[in-house]
C-alpha positions in Angstrom: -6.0 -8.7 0.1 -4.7 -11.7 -1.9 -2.8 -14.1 0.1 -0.8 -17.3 -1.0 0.8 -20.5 0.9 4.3 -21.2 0.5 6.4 -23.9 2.3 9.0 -22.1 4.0 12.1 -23.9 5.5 9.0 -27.0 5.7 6.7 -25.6 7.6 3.2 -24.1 5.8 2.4 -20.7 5.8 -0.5 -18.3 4.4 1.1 -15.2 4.0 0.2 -12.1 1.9 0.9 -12.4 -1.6 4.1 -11.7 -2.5 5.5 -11.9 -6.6 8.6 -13.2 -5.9 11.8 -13.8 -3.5 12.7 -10.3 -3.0 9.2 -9.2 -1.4 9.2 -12.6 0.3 12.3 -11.7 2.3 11.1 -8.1 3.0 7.6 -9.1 4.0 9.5 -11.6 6.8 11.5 -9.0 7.7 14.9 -10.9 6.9 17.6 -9.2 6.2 19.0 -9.7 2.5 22.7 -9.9 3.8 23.9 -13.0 4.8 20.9 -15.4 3.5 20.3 -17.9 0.8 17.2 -18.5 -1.0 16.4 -22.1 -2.7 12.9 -22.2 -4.3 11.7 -25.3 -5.2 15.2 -27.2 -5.0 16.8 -24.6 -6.8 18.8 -22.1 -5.8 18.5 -18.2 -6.2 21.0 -16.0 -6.8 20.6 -11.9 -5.1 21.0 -11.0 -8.5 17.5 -13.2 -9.4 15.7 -12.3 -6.2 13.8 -9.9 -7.8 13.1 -11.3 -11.0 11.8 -14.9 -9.6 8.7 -15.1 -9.2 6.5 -17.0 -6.6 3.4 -18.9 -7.3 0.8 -20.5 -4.2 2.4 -24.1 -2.8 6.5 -23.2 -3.4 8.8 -24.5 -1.6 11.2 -22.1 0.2 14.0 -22.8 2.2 15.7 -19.6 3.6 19.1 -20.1 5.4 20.9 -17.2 7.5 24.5 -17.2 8.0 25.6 -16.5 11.2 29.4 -14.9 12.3 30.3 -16.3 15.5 33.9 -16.9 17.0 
């Protein structure tokens, strides 16, 4: 099995490949409601999740909005 390193929220992981942000998200088991995705200091809309792809050494930064009160 293929597997690829991504920076994700700065910390360095091997993980199995994944071709882009969609899979990425599913493979960590994060919910796609109520995140943002920047790759590579650009951010992703939901809309592009699937369509952007994800090549070995990106930089991911994955933030979850919580509801509190």
């Amino acid at each position: 099995m293929r597997e690829i390193q991504l920076e994700i929220n700065g910390e360095r992981r091997t993980i199995s490949a994944v071709s882009n942000v969609g899979e990425l998200l599913r493979a960590l088991g994060i919910s796609e409601s109520r995140v943002a995705v920047e790759v590579n200091r650009n951010i992703i809309r939901r809309g592009e999740w699937e369509s952007t792809p994800l090549a070995d050494l990106d930089r991911v930064e994955i933030v979850q909005f919580v509801g509190g009160g």
